[in-house]
N, C-alpha and C positions, 0 to 999 in steps of 0.2 A: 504494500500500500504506500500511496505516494503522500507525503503529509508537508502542505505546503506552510511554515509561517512566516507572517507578515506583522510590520510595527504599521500602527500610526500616529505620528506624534512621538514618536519613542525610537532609537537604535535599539534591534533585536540583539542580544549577547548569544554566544555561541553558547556558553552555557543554559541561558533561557532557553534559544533555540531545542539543546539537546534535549530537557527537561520537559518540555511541549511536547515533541514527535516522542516522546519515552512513552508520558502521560497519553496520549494518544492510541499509539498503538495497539493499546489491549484492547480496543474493540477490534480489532481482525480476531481474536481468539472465541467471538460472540456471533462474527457472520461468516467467518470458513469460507473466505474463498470470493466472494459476495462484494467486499470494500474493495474500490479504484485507489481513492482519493480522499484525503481528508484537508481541511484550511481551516487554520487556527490564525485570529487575527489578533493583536496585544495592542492596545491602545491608552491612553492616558488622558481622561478628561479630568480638570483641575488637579484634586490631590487623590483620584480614584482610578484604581488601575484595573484594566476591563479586559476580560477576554470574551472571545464568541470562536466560537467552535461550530463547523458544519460538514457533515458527514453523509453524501447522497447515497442511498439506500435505492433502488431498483421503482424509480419516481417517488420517494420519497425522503424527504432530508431530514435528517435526525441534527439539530440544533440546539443548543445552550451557548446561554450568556450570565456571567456573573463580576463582580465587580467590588473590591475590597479594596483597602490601603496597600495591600502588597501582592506583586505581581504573582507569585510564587501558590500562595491562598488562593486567589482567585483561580487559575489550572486548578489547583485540586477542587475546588467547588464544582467548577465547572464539568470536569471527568465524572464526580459524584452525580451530578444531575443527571446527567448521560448517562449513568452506571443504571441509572434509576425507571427513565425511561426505557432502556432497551429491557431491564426486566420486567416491567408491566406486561409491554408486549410480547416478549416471549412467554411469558405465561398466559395470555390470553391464547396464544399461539396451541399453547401445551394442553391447555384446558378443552380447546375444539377438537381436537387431537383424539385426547382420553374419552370423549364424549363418543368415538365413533364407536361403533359396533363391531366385534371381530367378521361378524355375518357379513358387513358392509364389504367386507377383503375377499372374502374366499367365493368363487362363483358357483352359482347352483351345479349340481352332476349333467344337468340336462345340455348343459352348452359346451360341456366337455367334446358335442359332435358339432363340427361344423356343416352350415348348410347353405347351396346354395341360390342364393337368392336375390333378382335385383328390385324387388321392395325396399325402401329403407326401412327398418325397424328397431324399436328404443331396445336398446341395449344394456342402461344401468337407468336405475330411477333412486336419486338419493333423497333422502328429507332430513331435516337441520330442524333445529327449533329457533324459531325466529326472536329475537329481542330487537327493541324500539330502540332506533339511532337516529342520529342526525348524520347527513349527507357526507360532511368532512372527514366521519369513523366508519361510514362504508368505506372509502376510498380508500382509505387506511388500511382497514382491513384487508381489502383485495388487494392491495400491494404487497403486505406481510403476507398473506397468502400464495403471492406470484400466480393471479389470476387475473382473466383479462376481463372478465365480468364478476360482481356481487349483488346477489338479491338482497334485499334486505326489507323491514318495517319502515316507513321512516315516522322515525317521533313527532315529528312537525306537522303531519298529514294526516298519521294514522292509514296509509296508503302501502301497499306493498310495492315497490319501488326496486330498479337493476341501475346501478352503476357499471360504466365502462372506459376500456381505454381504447383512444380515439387512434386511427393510426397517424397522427400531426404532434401523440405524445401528450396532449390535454386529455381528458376526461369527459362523457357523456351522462346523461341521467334520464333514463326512461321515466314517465310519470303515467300511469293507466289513465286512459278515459274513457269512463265507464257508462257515458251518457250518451 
């Protein structure tokens, strides 16, 4: 992983330097393979020393920013916050996961024979239990997922509602109407 840092207002030290890309690096240990790039920028307004860290994740960018009398504090805040958000997710991750069904894996005996046929016909039929979101935690979701669509509730609606990603790299949002 490439770990760019940058001063503003401030000369970066090779030691700071060192100490940022150190602090950094252990999220490659969380996404295996996954992380490009990471930009740590150090900044200095008045007598508050600021960093922000941003981390793009596969359309979405894992970000903290915090800000103390010393440059040194502040990286570690900053890493902790990040330590904190990557594991909500991952355990939201873990928790969908554990929720599947072993039935869900293994395929009935019946399709063990292939046949042939040029009908299209459904092949797997999965069901989820659905919880109330807003639009911003689908997206989310289907990114940690590394899916190109998510159905979801949406909170705001009360609407069952698909998220998607667009091939321009934005994102779409089906809305039903049902009138």
């Amino acid at each position: 992983m490439e770990i760019i840092v940058r001063g503003k207002n401030l000369t970066v030290t090779p030691a700071l330097k060192e100490y940022a890309e150190k602090r950094v690096s252990k999220f490659e240990k969380f996404f295996e393979g996954e992380l490009n790039n990471a930009t740590v920028l150090l900044s200095v307004e008045k007598d508050m020393q600021k960093v922000e860290v941003s981390i793009p994740l596969q359309g979405y960018i894992l970000r903290g920013e915090e800000q103390t009398k010393d440059m040194y504090n502040s990286i570690d805040n900053v890493i902790e916050k990040l330590e904190r958000q990557v594991r909500k997710y991952k355990t939201r991750i873990n928790k969908k996961i554990k929720n599947l069904s072993v039935l869900n894996l293994v395929p009935p005996e019946g399709n063990a024979i292939k046949e042939l046929d040029l009908e299209p016909k459904i092949k797997k039929t999965k069901r989820f239990p659905v919880k109330p979101m807003i639009v911003e935690e689908a997206v989310l979701q289907m990114d940690l997922l590394g899916h190109n669509f998510y159905v979801f509730l949406n909170g705001e609606t009360d609407e069952v509602n698909v998220v998607y990603k667009r091939n321009d790299g934005h994102y779409g949002l089906i809305e039903p109407d049902l009138g």
